[in-house]
C-alpha positions, -999 to 999 in steps of 0.1 A, spaced: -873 -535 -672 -854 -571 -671 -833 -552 -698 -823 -527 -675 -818 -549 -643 -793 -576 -665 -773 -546 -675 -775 -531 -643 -763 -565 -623 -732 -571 -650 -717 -538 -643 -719 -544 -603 -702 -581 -611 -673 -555 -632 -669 -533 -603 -669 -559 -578 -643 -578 -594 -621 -545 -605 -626 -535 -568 -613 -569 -557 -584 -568 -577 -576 -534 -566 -574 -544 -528 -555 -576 -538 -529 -557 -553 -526 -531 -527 -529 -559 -500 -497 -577 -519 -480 -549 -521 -451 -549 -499 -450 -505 -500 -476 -481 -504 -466 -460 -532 -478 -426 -539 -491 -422 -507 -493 -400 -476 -471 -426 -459 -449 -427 -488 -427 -459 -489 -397 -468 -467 -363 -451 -478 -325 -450 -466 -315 -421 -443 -284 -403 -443 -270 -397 -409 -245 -371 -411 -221 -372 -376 -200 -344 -383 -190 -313 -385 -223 -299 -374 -244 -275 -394 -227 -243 -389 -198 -257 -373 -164 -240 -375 -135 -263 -376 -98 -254 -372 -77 -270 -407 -52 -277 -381 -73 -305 -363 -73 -326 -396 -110 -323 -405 -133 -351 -416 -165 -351 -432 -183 -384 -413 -217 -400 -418 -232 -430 -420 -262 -447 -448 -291 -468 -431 -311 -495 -448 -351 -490 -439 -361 -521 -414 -385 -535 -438 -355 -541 -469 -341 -569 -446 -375 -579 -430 -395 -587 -464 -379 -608 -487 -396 -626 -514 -387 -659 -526 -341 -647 -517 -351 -611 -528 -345 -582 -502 -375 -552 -512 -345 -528 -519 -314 -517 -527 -288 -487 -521 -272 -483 -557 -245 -457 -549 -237 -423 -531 -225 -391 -545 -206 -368 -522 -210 -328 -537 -189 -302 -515 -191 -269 -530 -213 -278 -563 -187 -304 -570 -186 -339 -571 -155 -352 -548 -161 -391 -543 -186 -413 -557 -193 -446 -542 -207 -482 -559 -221 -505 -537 -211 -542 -543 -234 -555 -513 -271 -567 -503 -283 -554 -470 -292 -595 -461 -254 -600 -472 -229 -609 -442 -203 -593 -451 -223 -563 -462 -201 -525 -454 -220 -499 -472 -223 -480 -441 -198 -456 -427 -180 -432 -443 -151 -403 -439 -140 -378 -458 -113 -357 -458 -112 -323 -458 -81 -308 -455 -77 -302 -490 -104 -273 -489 -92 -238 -483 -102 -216 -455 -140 -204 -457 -177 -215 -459 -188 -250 -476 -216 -269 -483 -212 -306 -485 -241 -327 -499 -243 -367 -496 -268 -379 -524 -283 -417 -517 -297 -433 -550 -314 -462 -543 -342 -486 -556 -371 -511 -545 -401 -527 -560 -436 -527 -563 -458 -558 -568 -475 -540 -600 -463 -515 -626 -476 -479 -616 -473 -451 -639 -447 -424 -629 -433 -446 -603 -415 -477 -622 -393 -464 -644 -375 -500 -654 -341 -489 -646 -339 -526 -635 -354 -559 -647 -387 -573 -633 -383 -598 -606 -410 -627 -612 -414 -639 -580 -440 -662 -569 -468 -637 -551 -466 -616 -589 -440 -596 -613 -422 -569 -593 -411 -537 -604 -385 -512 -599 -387 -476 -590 -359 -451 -579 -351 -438 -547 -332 -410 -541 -320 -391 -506 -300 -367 -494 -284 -345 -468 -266 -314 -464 -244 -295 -437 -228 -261 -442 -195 -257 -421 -168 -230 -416 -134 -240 -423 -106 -214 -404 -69 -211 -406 -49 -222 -380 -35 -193 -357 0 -197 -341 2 -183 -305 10 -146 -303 50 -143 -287 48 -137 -250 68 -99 -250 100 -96 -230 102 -77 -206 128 -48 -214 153 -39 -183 161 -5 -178 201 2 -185 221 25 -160 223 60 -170 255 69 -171 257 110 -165 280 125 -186 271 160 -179 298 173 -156 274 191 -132 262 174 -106 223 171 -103 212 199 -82 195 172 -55 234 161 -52 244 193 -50 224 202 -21 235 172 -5 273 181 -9 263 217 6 245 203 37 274 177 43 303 207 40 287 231 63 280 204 86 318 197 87 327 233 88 307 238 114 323 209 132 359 222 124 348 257 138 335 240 170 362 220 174 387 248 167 372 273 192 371 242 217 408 239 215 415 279 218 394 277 247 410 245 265 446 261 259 439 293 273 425 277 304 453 252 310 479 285 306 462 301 332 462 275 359 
């Protein structure tokens, strides 16, 4: 029975001290990894075109965004080292690679201008594209976790503990419509009517009435004016 107890109270004193251990680690830890929280990464803030935007070549398109540092990469920082790093960007338009950016800064560094970004796209020819800006990135973990350091860079023995090194990688996309530019139909001019000339020697038959009405009118006037004078005459001989 004593037997049993000894063994029983050495393998609490194991699990006491593994659990401690445990809790310091994760307490140290400056991320949670593998977790519902996750840990803190970059963002990639695109500012335009919009998705599903359709821009005009002629306004001289450019593809603009900017790349954030998390808050907590400049607020922890253990013994000079910031928790992370932004490595490089990839910008992918169309399945294929068009620029590819190094960063030479530190997010604690003054100078730092890893930020903003534009891209040209007048080179690409009228249609739809997909553009694509990739983030790779890396912090570090107080403790090596399996299938989360990957050692792509060297341990940093600080004085709370070796940290380690795990990837981060983000991204973004935007589709957009790229159009032609469309010059400004003519205005028409108007077209003025030329004079007819008539050639036909007949006279339009409205004309021709005309002429008609106007000669009997002075026919009759002639007649009048004849039979006015016969009249007169005779008259005067008589007196």
């Amino acid at each position: 029975m004593k037997r049993r107890i000894a063994i029983f109270a050495v393998l609490l004193t194991i699990s006491i001290l593994v659990g401690i251990e445990v809790i310091g680690v994760a307490d140290a830890n400056p991320i949670a990894p593998n977790n519902e929280d996750g840990y803190d990464k970059p963002s990639v803030v695109i500012k335009n075109p919009v998705n599903n935007e359709v821009i005009n070549c002629s306004s001289n398109p450019y593809l603009n965004f900017a790349v954030n540092y998390p808050p907590s990469w400049k607020k922890i920082q253990i013994d000079n080292y910031t928790l992370g790093r932004i490595d490089s960007l990839d910008v992918i338009i169309d399945g294929v690679k068009n620029n590819h950016f190094v960063n030479s800064y530190s997010c604690s560094d003054s100078n730092y201008n890893f930020t903003d970004f534009s891209i040209n796209l007048k080179t690409l020819d009228a249609g739809s594209h997909l553009a694509n800006i990739t983030v790779f990135a890396h912090s570090y973990s107080l403790g090596y976790f399996v299938g989360l350091n990957d050692n792509s860079f060297p341990p940093l023995d600080t004085s709370i503990g070796t940290m380690y090194s795990f990837p981060i990688t983000v991204f973004e996309t935007v589709n957009f419509t790229i159009t032609q530019q469309m010059l400004p139909s003519p205005t028409p001019i108007a077209s003025q009517s030329m004079p007819t000339i008539n050639r036909d020697p007949k006279l339009p038959v409205d004309l021709k009435t005309s002429v008609v009405y106007i000669l009997a009118i002075l026919i009759a006037i002639v007649v009048v004016a004849s039979i006015s004078l016969v009249y007169f005459r005779r008259r005067k001989g008589k007196q």
